[in-house]
Every structure is written in structure tokens, then in C-alpha cells.
ROSE-4610 file (N, C-alpha, C; in Angstrom, 1 decimal, always signed):
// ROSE-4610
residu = [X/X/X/X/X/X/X/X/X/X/X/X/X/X/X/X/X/X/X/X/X/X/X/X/X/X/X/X/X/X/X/X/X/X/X/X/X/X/X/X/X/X/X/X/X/X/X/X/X/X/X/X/X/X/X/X/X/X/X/X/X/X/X/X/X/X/X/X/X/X/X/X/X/X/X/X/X/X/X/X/X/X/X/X/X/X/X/X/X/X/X/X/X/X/X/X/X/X/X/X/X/X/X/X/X/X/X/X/X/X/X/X/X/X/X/X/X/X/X/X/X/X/X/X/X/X/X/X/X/X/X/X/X/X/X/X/X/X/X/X/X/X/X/X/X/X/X/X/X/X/X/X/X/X/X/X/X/X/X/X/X/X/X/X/X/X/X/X/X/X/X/X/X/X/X/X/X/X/X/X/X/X/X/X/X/X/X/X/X/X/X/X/X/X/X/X/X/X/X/X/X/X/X/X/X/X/X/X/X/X/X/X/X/X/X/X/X/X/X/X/X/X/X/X/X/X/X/X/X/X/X/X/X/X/X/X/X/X/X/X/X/X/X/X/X/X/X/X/X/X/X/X/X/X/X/X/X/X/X/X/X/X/X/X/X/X/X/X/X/X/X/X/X/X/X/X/X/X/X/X/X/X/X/X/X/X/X/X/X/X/X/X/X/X/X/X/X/X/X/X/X/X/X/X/X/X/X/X/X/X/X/X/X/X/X/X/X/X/X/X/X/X/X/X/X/X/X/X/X/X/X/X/X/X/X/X/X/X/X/X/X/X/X/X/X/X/X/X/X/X/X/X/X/X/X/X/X/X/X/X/X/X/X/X/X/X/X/X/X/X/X/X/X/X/X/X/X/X/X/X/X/X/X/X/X/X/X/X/X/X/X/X/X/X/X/X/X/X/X/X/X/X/X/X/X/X/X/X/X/X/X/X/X/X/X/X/X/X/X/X/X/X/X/X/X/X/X/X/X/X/X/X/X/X/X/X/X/X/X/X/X/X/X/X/X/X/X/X/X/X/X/X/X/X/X/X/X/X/X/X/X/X/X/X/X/X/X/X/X/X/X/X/X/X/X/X/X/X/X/X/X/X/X/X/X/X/X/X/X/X/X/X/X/X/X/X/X/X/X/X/X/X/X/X/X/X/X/X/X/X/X/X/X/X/X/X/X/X/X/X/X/X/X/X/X/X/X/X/X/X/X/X/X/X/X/X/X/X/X/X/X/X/X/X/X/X/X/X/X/X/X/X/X/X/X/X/X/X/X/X/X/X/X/X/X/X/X/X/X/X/X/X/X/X/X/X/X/X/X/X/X/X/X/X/X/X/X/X/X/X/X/X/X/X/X/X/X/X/X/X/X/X/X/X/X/X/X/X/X/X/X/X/X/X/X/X/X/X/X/X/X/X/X/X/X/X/X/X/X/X/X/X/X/X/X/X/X/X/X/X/X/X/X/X/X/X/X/X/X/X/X/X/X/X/X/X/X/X/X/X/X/X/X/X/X/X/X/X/X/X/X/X/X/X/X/X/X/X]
num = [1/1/1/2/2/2/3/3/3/4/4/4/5/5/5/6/6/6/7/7/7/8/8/8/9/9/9/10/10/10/11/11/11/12/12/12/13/13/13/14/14/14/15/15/15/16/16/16/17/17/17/18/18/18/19/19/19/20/20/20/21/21/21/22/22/22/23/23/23/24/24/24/25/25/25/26/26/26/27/27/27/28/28/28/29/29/29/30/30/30/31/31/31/32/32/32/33/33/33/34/34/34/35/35/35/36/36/36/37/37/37/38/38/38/39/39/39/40/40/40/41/41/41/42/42/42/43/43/43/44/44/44/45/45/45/46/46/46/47/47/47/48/48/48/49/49/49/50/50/50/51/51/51/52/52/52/53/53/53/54/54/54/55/55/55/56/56/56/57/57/57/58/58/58/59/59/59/60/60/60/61/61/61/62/62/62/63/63/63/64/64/64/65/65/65/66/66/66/67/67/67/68/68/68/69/69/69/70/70/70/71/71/71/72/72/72/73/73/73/74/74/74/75/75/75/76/76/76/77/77/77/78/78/78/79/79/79/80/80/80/81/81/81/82/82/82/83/83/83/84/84/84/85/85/85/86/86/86/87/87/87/88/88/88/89/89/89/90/90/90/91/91/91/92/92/92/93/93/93/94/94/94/95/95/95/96/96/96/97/97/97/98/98/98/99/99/99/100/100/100/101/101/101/102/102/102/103/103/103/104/104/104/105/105/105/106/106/106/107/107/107/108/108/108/109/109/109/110/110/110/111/111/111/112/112/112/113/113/113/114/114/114/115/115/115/116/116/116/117/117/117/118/118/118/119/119/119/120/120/120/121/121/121/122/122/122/123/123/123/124/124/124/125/125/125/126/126/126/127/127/127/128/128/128/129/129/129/130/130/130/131/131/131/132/132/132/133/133/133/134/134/134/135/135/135/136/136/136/137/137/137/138/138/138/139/139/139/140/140/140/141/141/141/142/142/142/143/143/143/144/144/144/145/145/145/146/146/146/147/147/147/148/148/148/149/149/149/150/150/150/151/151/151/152/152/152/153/153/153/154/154/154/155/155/155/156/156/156/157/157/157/158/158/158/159/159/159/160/160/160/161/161/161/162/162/162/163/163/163/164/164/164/165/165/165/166/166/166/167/167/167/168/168/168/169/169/169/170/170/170/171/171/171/172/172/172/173/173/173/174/174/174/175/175/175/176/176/176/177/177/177/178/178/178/179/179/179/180/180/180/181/181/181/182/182/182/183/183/183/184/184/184/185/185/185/186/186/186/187/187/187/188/188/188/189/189/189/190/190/190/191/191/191/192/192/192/193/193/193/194/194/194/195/195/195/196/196/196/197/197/197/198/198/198/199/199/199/200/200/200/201/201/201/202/202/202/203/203/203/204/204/204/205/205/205/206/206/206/207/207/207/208/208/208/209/209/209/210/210/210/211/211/211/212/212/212/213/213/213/214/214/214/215/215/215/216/216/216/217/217/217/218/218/218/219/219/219/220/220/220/221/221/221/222/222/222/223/223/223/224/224/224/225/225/225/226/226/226]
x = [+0.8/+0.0/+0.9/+0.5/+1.4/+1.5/+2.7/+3.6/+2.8/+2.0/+1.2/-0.8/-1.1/-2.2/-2.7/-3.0/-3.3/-4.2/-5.4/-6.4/-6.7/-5.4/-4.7/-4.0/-3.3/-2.1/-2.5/-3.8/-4.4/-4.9/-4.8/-6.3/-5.8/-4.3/-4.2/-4.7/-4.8/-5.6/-7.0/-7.5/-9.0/-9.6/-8.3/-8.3/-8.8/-7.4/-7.4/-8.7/-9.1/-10.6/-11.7/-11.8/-12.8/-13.0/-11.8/-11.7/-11.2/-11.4/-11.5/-13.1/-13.1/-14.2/-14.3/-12.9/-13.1/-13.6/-14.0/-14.8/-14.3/-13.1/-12.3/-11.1/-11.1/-9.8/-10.5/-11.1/-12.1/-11.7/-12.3/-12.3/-11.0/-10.1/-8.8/-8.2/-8.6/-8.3/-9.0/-10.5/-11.2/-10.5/-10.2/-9.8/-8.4/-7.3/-5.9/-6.5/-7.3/-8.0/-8.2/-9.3/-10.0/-8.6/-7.9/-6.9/-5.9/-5.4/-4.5/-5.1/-6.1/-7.0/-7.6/-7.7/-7.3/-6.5/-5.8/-4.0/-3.8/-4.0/-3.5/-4.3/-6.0/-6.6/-6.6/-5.5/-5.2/-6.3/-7.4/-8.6/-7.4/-6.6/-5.8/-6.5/-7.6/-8.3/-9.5/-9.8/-10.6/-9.8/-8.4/-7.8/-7.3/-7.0/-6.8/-8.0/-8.9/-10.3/-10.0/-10.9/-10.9/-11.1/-12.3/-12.4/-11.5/-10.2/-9.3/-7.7/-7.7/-6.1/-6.3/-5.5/-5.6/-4.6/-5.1/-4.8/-3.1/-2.1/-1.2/-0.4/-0.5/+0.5/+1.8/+2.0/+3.4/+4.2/+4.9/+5.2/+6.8/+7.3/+8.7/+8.9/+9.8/+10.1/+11.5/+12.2/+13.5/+14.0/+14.6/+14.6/+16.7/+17.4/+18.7/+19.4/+19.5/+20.1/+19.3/+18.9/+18.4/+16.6/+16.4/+15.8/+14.8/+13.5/+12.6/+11.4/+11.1/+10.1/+9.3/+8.1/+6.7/+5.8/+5.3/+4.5/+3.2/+2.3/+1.0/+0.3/-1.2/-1.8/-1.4/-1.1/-0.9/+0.5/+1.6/+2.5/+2.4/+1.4/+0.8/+0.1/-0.1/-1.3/-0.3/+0.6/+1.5/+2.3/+2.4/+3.2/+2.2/+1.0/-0.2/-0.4/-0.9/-0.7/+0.3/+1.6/+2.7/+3.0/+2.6/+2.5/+1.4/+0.5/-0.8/-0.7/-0.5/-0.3/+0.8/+1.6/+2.7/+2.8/+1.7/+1.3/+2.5/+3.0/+3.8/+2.7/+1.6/+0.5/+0.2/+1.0/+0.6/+1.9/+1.6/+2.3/+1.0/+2.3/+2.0/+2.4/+2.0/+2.4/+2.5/+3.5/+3.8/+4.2/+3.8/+4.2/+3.7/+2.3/+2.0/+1.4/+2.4/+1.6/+1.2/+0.4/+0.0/-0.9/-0.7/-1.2/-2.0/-3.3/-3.8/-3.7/-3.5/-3.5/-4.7/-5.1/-5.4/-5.5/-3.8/-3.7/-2.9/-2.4/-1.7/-1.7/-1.3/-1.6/+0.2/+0.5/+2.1/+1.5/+2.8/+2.9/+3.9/+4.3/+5.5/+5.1/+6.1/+5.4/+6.8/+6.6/+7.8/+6.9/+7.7/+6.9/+6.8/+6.6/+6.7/+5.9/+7.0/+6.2/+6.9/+5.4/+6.0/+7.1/+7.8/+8.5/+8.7/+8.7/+8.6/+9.7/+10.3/+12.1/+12.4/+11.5/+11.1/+11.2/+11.2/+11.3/+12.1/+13.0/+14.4/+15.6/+15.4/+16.3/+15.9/+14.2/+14.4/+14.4/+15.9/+15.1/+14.3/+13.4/+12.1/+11.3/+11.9/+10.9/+11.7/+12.8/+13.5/+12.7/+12.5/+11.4/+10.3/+9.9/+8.8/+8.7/+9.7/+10.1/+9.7/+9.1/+8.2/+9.5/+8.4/+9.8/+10.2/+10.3/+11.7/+12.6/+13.1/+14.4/+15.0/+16.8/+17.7/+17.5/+17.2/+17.7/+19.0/+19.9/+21.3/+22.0/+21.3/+21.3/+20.2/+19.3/+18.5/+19.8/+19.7/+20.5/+21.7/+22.4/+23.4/+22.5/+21.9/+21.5/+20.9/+20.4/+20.2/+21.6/+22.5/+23.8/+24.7/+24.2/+24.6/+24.0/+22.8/+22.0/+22.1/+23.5/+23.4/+22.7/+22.0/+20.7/+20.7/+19.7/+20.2/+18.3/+18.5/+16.9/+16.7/+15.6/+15.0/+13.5/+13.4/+12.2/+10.5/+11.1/+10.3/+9.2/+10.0/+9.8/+9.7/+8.8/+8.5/+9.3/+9.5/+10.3/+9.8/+10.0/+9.7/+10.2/+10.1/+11.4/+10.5/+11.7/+10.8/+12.3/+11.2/+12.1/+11.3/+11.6/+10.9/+11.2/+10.0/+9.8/+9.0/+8.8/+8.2/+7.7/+6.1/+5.9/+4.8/+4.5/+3.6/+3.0/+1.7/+0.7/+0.0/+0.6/-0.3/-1.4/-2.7/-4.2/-4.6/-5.0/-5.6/-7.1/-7.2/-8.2/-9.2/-9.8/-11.0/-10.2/-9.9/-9.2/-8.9/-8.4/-7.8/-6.0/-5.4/-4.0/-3.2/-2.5/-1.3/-0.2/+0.3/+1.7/+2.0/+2.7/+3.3/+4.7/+5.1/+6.4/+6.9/+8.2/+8.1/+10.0/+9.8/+11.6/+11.9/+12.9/+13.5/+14.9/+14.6/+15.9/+17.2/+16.4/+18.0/+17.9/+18.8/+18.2/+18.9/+20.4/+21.0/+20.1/+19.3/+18.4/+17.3/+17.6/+16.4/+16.5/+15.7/+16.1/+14.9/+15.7/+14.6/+14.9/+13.7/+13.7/+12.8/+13.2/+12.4/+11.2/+10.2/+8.7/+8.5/+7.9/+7.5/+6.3/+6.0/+4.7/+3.9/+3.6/+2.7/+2.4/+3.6/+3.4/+2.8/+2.8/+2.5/+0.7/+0.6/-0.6/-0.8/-1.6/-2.0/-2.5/-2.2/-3.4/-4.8/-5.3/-6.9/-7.1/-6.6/-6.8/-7.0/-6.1/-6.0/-7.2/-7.6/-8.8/-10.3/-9.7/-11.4/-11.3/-9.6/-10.3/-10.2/-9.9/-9.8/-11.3/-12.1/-13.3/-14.2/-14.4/-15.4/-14.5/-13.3/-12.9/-13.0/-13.4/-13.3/-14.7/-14.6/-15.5/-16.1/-17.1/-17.7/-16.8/-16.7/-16.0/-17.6/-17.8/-18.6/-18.7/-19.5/-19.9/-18.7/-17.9/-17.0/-17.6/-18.9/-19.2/-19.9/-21.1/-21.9/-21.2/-20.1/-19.6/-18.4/-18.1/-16.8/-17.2/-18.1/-18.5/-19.5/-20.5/-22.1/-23.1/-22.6/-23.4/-24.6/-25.6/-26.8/-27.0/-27.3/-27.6/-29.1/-28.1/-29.7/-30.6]
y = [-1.2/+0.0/+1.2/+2.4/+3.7/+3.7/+4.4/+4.8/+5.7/+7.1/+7.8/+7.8/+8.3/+8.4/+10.2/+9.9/+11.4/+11.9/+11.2/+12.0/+12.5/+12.8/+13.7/+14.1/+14.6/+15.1/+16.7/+17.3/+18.8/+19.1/+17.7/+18.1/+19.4/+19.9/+21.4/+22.6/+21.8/+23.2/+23.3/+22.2/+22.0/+22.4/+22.1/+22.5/+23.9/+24.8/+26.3/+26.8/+26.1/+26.7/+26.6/+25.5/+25.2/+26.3/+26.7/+27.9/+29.3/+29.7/+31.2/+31.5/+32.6/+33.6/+34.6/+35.3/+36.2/+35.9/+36.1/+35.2/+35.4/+36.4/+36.6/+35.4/+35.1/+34.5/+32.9/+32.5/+31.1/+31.0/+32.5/+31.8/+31.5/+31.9/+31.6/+30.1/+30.1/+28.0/+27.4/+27.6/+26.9/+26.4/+28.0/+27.9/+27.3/+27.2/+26.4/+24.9/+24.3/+22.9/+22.7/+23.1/+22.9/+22.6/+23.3/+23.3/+22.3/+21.8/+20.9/+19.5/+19.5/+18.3/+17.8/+18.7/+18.7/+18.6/+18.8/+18.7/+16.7/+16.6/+15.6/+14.2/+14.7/+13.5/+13.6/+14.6/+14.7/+15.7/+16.2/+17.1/+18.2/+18.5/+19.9/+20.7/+20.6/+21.5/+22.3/+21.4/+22.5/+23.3/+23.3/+23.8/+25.2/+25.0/+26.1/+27.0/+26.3/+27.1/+28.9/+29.7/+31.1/+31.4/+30.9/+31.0/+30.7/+30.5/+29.6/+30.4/+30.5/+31.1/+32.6/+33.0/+34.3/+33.8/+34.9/+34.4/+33.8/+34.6/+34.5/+34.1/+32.9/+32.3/+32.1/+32.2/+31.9/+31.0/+29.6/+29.2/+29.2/+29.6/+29.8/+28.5/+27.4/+26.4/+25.8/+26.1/+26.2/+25.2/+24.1/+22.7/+22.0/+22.2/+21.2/+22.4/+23.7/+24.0/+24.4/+24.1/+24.3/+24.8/+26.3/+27.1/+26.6/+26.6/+26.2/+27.5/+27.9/+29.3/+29.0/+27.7/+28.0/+29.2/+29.6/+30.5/+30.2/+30.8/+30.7/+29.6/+29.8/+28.5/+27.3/+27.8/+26.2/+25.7/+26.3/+25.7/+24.8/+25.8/+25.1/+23.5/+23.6/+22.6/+21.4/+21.6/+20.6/+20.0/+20.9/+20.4/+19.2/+19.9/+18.8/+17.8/+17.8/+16.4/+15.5/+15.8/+15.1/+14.4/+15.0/+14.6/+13.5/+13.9/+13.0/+12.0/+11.6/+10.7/+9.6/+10.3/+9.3/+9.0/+9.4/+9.1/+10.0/+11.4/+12.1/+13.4/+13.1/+14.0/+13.4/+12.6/+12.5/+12.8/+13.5/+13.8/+13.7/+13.7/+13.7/+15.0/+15.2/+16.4/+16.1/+16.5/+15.8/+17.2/+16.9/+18.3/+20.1/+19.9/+21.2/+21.9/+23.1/+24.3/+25.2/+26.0/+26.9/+28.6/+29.3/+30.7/+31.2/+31.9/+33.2/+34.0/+35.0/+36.4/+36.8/+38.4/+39.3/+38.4/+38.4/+37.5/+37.1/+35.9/+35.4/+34.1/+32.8/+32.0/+31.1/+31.3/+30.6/+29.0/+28.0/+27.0/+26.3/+26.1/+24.6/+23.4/+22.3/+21.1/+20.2/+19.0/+17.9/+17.3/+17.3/+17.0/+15.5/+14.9/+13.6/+13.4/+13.2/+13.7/+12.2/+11.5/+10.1/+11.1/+9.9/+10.5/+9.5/+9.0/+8.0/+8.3/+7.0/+7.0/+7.1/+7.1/+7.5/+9.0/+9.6/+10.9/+11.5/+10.4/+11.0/+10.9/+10.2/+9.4/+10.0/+10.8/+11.2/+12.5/+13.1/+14.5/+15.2/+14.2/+15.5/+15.9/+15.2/+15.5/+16.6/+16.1/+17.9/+19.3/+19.7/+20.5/+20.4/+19.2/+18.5/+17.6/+17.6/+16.8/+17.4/+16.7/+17.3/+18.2/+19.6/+20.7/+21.1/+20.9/+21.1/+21.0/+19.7/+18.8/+18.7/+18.3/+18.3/+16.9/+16.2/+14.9/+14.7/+15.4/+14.5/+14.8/+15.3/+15.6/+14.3/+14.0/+12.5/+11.5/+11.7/+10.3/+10.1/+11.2/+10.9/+10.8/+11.4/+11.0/+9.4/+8.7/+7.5/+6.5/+7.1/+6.2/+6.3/+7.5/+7.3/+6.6/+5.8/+4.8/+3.6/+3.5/+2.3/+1.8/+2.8/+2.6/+3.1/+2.9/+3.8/+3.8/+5.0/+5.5/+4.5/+3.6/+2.5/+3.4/+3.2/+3.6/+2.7/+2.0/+0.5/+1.1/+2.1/+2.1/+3.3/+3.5/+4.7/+5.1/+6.3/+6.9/+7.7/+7.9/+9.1/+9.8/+11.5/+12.6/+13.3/+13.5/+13.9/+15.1/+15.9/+17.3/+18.3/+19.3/+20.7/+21.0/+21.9/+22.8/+24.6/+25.5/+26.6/+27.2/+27.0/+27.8/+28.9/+30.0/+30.9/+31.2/+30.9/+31.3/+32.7/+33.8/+35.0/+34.8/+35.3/+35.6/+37.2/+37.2/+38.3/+39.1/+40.1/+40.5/+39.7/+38.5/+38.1/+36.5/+36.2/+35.0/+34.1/+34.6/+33.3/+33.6/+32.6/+32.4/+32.6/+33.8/+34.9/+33.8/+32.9/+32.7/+31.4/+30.6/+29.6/+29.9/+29.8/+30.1/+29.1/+27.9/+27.2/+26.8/+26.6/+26.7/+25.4/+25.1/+23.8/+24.5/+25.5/+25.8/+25.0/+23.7/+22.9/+21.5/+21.8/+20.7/+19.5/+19.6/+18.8/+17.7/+17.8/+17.5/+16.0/+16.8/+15.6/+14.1/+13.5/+12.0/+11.6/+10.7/+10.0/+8.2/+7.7/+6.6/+5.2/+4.4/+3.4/+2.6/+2.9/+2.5/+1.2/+0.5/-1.3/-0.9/-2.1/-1.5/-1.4/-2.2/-2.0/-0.7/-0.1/+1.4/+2.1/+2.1/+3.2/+3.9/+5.0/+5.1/+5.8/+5.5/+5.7/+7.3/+8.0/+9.4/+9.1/+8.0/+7.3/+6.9/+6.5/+5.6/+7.1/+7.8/+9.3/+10.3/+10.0/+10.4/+10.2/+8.9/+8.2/+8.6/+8.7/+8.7/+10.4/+11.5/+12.6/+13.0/+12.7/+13.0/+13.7/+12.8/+13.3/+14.3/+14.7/+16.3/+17.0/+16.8/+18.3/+18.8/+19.9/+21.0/+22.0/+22.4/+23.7/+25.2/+26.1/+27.2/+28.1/+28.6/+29.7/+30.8/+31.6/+32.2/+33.6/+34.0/+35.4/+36.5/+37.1/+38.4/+38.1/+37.3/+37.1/+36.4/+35.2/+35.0/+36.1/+36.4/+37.5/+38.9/+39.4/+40.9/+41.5/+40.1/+40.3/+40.7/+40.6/+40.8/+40.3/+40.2/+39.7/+39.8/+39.1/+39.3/+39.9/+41.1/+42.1/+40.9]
z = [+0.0/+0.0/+0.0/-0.5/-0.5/+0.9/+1.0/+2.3/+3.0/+2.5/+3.1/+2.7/+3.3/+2.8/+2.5/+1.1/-0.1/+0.6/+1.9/+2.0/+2.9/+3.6/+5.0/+4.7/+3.7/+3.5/+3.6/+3.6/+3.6/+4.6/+5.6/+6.9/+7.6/+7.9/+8.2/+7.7/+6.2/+5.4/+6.0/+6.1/+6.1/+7.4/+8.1/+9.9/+10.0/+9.2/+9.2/+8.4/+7.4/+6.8/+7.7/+8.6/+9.6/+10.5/+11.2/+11.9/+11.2/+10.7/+9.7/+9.3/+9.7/+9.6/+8.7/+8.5/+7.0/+6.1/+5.2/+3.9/+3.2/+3.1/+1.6/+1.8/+3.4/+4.0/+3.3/+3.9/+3.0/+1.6/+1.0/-0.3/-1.0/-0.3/-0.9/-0.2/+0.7/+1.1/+0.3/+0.6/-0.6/-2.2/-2.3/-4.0/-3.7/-2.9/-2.5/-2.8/-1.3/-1.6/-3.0/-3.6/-4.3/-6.0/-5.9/-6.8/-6.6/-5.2/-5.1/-4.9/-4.9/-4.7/-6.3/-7.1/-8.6/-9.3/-8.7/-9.7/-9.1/-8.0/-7.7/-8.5/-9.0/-9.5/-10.8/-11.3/-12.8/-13.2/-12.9/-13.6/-14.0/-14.7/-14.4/-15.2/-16.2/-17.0/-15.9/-14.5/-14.3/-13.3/-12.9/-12.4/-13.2/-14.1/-15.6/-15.9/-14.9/-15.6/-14.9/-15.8/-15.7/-14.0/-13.5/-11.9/-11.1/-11.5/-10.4/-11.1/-11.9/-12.2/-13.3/-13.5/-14.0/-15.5/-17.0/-18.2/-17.7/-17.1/-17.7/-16.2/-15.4/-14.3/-14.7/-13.4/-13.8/-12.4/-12.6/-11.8/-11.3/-10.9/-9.9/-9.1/-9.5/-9.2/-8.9/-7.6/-7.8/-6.4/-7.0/-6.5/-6.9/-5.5/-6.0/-6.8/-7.0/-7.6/-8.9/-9.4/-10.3/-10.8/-11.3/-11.3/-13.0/-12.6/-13.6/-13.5/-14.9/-14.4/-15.4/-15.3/-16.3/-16.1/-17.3/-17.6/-18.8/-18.4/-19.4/-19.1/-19.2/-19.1/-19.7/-21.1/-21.8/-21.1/-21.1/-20.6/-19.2/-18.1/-17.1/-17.4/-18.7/-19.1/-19.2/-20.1/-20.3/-19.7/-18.5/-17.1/-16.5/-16.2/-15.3/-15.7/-17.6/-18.1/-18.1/-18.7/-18.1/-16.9/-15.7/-14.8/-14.1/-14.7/-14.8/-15.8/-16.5/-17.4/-17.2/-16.3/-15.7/-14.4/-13.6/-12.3/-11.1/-11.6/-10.6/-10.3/-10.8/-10.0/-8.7/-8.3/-6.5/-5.7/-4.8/-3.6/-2.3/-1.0/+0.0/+0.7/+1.8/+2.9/+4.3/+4.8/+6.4/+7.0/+8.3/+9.1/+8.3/+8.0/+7.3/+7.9/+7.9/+8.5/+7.2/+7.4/+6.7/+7.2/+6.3/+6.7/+5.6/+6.1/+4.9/+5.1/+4.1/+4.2/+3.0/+3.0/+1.5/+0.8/+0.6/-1.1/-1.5/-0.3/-0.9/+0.3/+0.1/+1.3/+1.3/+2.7/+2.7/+3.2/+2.9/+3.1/+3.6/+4.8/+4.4/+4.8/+4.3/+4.0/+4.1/+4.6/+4.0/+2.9/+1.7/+0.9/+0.1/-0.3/-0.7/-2.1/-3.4/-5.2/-5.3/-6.1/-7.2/-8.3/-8.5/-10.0/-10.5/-11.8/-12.7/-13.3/-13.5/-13.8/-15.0/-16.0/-17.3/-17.8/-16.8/-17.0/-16.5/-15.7/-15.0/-16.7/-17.2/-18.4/-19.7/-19.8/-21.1/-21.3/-22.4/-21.9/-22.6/-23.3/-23.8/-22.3/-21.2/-20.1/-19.4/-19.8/-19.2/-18.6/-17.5/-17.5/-16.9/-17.1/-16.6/-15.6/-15.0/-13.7/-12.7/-11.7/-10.1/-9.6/-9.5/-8.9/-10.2/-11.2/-12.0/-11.3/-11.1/-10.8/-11.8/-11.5/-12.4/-12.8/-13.9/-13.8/-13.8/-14.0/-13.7/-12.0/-11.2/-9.6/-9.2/-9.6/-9.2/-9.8/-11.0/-11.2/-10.0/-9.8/-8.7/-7.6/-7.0/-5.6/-5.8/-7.0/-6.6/-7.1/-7.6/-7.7/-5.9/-5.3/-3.6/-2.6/-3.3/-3.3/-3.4/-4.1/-5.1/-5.9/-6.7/-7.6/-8.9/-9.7/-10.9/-11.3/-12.2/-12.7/-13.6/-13.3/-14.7/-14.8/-16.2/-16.9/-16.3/-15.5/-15.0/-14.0/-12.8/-11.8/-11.5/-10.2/-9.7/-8.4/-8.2/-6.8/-6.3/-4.8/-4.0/-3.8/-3.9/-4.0/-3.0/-1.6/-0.4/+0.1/+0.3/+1.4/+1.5/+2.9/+3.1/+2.1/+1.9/+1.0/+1.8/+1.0/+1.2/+0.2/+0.6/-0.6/-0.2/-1.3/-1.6/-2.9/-2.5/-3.9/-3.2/-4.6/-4.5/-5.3/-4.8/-6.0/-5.8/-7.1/-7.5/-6.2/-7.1/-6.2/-6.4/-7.2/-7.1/-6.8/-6.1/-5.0/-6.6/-8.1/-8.9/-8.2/-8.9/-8.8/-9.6/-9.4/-9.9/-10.3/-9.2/-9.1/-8.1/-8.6/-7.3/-7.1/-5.9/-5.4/-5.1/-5.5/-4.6/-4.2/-3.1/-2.7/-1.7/-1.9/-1.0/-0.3/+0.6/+1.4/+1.5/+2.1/+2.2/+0.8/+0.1/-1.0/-0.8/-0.4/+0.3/+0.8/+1.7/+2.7/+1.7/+0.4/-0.2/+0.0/-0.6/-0.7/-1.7/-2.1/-3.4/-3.2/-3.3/-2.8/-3.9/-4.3/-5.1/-4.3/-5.0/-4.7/-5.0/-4.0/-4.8/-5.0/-6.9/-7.1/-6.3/-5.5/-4.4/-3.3/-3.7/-3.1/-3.6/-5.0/-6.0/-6.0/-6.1/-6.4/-7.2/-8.6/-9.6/-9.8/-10.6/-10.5/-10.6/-11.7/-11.3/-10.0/-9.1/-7.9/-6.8/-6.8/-6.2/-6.3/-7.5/-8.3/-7.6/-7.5/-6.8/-4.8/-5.0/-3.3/-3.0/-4.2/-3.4/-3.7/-4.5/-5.4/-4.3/-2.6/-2.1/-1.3/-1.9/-1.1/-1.6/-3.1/-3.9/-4.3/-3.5/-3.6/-4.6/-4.5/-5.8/-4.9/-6.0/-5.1/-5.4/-4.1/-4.2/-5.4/-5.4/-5.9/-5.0/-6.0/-5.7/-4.9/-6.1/-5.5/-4.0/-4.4/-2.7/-1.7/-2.0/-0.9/-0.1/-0.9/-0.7/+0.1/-1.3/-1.2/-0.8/-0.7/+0.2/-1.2/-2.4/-3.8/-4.1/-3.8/-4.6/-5.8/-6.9/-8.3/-8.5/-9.4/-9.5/-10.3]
């Protein structure tokens, strides 16, 4: 069975939404949940949708040394599929704290991303690797392993991280921020299939967490529709 379970990996978030009373402060956990609980069951198209991100994101992804900066929906788009199609749309979260603000919500997390060894070895995936990781920084960390990347198999690439997503004034998402202070610190580890969990399988068990986002103006601004 997977090492963690996907459907606690947010219950801090869900904690801090429980207890929050602002309503603009909600609608931005909501729309956090609602987006990471999507990404992880592969849906990335309704994550892309206009209510949830703004035309032109941009993601800041800087992991091991090495600095990855997607931009634009579609490039967003091409990242999620990839990921989803090779089952590194799942991660875990351990020890998460988190904060809201206006607009923008911080995070840290020990973090725990499938990576498929297939993507460590080819480089059309260059790019597209959880984090934007270096593949030739995995390859060594699993040769100090005594291991090497097979196309076969799946791995776990786990370390603190820090991150921050700013959103616009109507709670979509501007930006991900994401940083691994000590990268040193990582570790990547080979999965027996029996660990592995599929983005279908993720799918089915995050489904009854993912939520409709309110309505902007009346939840937010007190708006009634003339």
C-alpha cells in the first residue's frame, strides 16, 4: 500500500478553513484545496479554468540547484498532463503548517512527489520533472543509493519545502512560489509497485474532497444578483 495516505495530507488546510471567519480569507483555502486536490486527480483542465487562475501564471520552481520558471496556461497545461499521465501527479504532505493572508496563502510542508524513472532518463521531459528537478542531480542521488533510474519504476522525492501562492483581487491564482531551502536534505527513494498510487486511484479517493467554489461576488462581497 502507499507509504502515506493522499487524504490527509491537507487536513491542516482543512483544519485552518474550519476555523476562519473572513470570507475573503475562506475563499482563498477553498480555492488552495479545491486546486491541489485537482491537480493531484489529474482534472488539471478545471484547475486552468478562468475562476481559479488568471490568463497569464506563472510558476517559480527552484529545487537542487536548479531554477525552472513556467509560464501561461498552456505551458501550465503541459506540465499537469505530463505529470498526470505518468502518475507524478501525487504527492504527500507531512508536518503542514500553513497561513492566509489578502492574497496570498504561505505554506510549508515535508513533501513527498511520485517521480517515474522515465522521466528522469528522457530528456524530452527535461522540464517536466516534479519541482523542476535536475535529472542529472537524481541520477546521482540514486547512484549514492546504489541505484540507478529504470524507466520501470517509480520513486519518492521527499524534502521541506516553502511555498507561496499569491491571488488576484477576485481570490484566482497569480503565481506559485516554490523553494527547497536545504536541498542537500532531499532524498529519493524506489517504490515497490505495491506502493505506488496511480493518479486514477488518487482520483477516486480525493473526489469526495473536492469541492464547488462559491460564488466570488456574494460569498466575498455580500453581492446579490440584481
Amino acid at each position: 500500500m502507499p507509504p502515506y495516505d493522499i487524504t490527509k495530507s491537507l487536513q491542516p488546510v482543512e483544519q485552518l478553513l474550519a476555523a476562519t471567519t473572513n470570507p475573503r480569507h475562506r475563499y482563498l483555502l477553498m480555492a488552495y484545496l479545491r486546486h491541489l486536490y485537482l491537480e493531484m486527480s489529474g482534472r488539471y483542465d478545471e484547475v486552468l479554468g478562468d475562476d481559479m487562475m488568471v490568463e497569464n501564471p506563472v510558476y517559480n520552481l527552484h529545487a537542487l540547484g536548479f531554477n525552472t520558471t513556467i509560464s501561461g496556461k498552456e505551458n501550465v497545461r503541459n506540465l499537469y498532463k505530463f505529470w498526470a499521465e505518468t502518475n507524478q501527479s501525487v504527492f504527500y504532505g507531512e508536518n503542514v503548517q500553513v497561513a492566509v493572508a489578502d492574497n496570498f496563502i504561505a505554506l510549508t510542508v515535508q513533501a513527498h512527489q511520485q517521480v517515474w524513472g522515465g522521466s528522469i532518463l528522457s530528456s524530452k521531459a527535461l522540464g517536466l520533472l516534479p519541482k523542476g528537478l535536475s535529472a542529472d542531480v537524481l541520477i546521482e542521488m540514486l547512484k549514492l543509493k546504489g541505484a540507478k533510474a529504470d524507466p520501470n519504476c517509480m520513486y519518492l522525492y521527499s524534502n521541506f519545502e516553502e511555498t507561496i501562492w499569491p491571488y488576484d483581487d477576485r481570490g484566482r491564482l497569480v503565481r506559485e512560489d516554490v523553494l527547497e531551502p536545504n536541498p542537500a536534505a532531499a532524498q529519493i527513494t524506489k517504490l515497490d509497485p505495491s506502493e505506488v498510487l496511480t493518479t486514477a486511484q488518487a482520483a477516486v479517493l480525493l473526489a469526495p474532497l473536492i469541492k464547488p467554489l462559491p460564488d466570488f461576488d456574494s460569498f466575498v462581497l455580500g453581492k446579490t444578483a440584481s
